[in-house]
N, C-alpha and C positions, 0 to 999 in steps of 0.2 A: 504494500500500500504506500502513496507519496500523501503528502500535503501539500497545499498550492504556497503556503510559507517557504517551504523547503526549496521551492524550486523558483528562484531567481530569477537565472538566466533565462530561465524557457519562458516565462507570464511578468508581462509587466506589471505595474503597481496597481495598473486603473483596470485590469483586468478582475473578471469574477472569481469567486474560491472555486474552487472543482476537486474532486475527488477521485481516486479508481482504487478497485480493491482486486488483484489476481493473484494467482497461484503463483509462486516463487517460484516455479519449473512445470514445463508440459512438456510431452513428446511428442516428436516431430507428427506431424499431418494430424494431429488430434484438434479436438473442439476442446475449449476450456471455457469458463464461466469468470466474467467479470463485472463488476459491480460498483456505480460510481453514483455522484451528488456532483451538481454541477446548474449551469445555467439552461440548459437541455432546449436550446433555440432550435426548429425545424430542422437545421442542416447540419448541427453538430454532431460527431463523431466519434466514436472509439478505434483507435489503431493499434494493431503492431508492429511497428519499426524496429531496424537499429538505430540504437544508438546516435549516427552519423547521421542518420540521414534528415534531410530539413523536415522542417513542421508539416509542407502539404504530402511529402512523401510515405508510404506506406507499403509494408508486405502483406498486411490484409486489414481489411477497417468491416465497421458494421453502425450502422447511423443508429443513433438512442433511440429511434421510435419502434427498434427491435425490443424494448423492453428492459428491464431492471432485474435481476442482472439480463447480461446478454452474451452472446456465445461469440466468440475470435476462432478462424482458425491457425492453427502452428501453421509455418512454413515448413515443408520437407529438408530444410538444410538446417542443421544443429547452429548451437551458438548463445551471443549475449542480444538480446533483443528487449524492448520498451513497450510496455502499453501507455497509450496517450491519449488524455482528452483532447479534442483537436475543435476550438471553436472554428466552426466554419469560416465566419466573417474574420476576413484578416491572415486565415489558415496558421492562427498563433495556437500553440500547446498550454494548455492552462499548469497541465499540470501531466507527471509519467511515474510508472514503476518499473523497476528492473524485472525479467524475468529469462528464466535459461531455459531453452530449450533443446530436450534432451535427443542423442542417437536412440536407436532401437534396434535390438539385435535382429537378423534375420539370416537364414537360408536358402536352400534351394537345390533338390538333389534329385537324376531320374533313375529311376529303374533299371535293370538290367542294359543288355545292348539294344540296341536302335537301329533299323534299316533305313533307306531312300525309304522318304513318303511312310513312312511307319508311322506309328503312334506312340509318342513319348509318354509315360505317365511320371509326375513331377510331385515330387512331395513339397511342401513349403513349412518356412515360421516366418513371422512376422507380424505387421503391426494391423495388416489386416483390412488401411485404411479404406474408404470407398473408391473404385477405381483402380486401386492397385493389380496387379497382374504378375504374371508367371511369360517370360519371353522367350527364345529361341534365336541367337544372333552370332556372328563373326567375331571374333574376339578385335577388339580396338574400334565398333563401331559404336557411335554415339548411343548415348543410353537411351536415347527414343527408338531408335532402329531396332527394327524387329521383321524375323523372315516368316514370324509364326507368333499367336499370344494366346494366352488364355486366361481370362479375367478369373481373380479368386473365389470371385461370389460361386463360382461354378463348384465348388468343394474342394477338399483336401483329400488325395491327390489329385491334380488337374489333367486334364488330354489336352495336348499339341499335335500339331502334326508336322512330322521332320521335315527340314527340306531335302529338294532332291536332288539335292550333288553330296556327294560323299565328302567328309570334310570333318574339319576339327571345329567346332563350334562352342557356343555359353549357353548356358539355362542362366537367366536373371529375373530377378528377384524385384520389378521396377515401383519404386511408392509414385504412385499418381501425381501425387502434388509435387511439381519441381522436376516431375521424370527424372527421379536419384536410384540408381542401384544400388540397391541394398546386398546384395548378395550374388555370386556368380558361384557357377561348381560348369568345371571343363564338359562337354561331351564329345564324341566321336560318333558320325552317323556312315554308317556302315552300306558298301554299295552291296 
């Protein structure tokens, strides 16, 4: 939690007191729950930034007419990040709390051998978050790059389907928010 006293530099003097109340640490691509007092003008907002970044900028925000408290999501990249009340007018920060957001372990492992065009089945851990997926790709290609996927909602173990050149390949492990691998395990798809 901040106080709008505490925070100087960020709210000037003729500015209103404002408040926010979050959790000292979330994991990454999670929803957390924040809680603030403030001037709650139509266009005002809660964010979470780093640190650095100026008053109108943000890695995710959600406007106060979502309610008291109100849900933020994490960004998928670990770190020191800021929840901010962000008056609209002016886009000045009344006032911020520090918060960390945390890595998440995860995996990603298949079955037995794998043919051209086979059916891989892929065990997983992770954080589970919506959107996230289980991939199939070249080792060095961007973490969005994918020759095959299969969304997690689908169960644990998932079905892929190989591709069809024989080759040395990754199963990864991709968290949706920020398309971050979480996880990579070699395979080899067998002609």
């Amino acid at each position: 939690a901040g106080a709008a006293g505490s925070q100087a530099p960020a709210a000037a003097a003729s500015d209103p007191a404002a408040e926010v109340s979050a959790p000292e640490a979330a994991d990454v691509a999670s929803r957390f729950e924040v809680t603030w007092s403030g001037p709650g003008a139509a266009d005002d907002f809660i964010a979470l930034a780093r640190p650095s970044q100026p008053p109108g900028a943000y890695v995710s925000m959600t406007r106060l007419r979502e309610g008291n408290p109100l849900k933020l999501w994490a960004p998928g990249e670990p770190g020191a990040y800021e929840v901010r009340y962000i008056l609209a007018r002016g886009a000045r920060v009344l006032v911020r709390a520090p918060i960390t957001i945390r890595d998440v372990p995860a995996s990603v492992e298949a079955a037995g051998p794998v043919r051209v065009a086979g059916w891989i089945e892929a065990t997983w851990t992770g954080p589970a978050a919506d959107g996230d997926y289980v991939s199939i790709a070249r080792p060095g290609q961007a973490p969005g790059a994918s020759l095959g996927l299969a969304r997690l909602k689908d169960g644990n173990p998932v079905r892929l389907r190989a591709p069809s050149d024989a080759g040395d390949y990754e199963l990864r492990y991709v968290l949706a928010r920020g398309t971050r691998v979480l996880a990579r395990a070699p395979i080899a798809i067998e002609a």
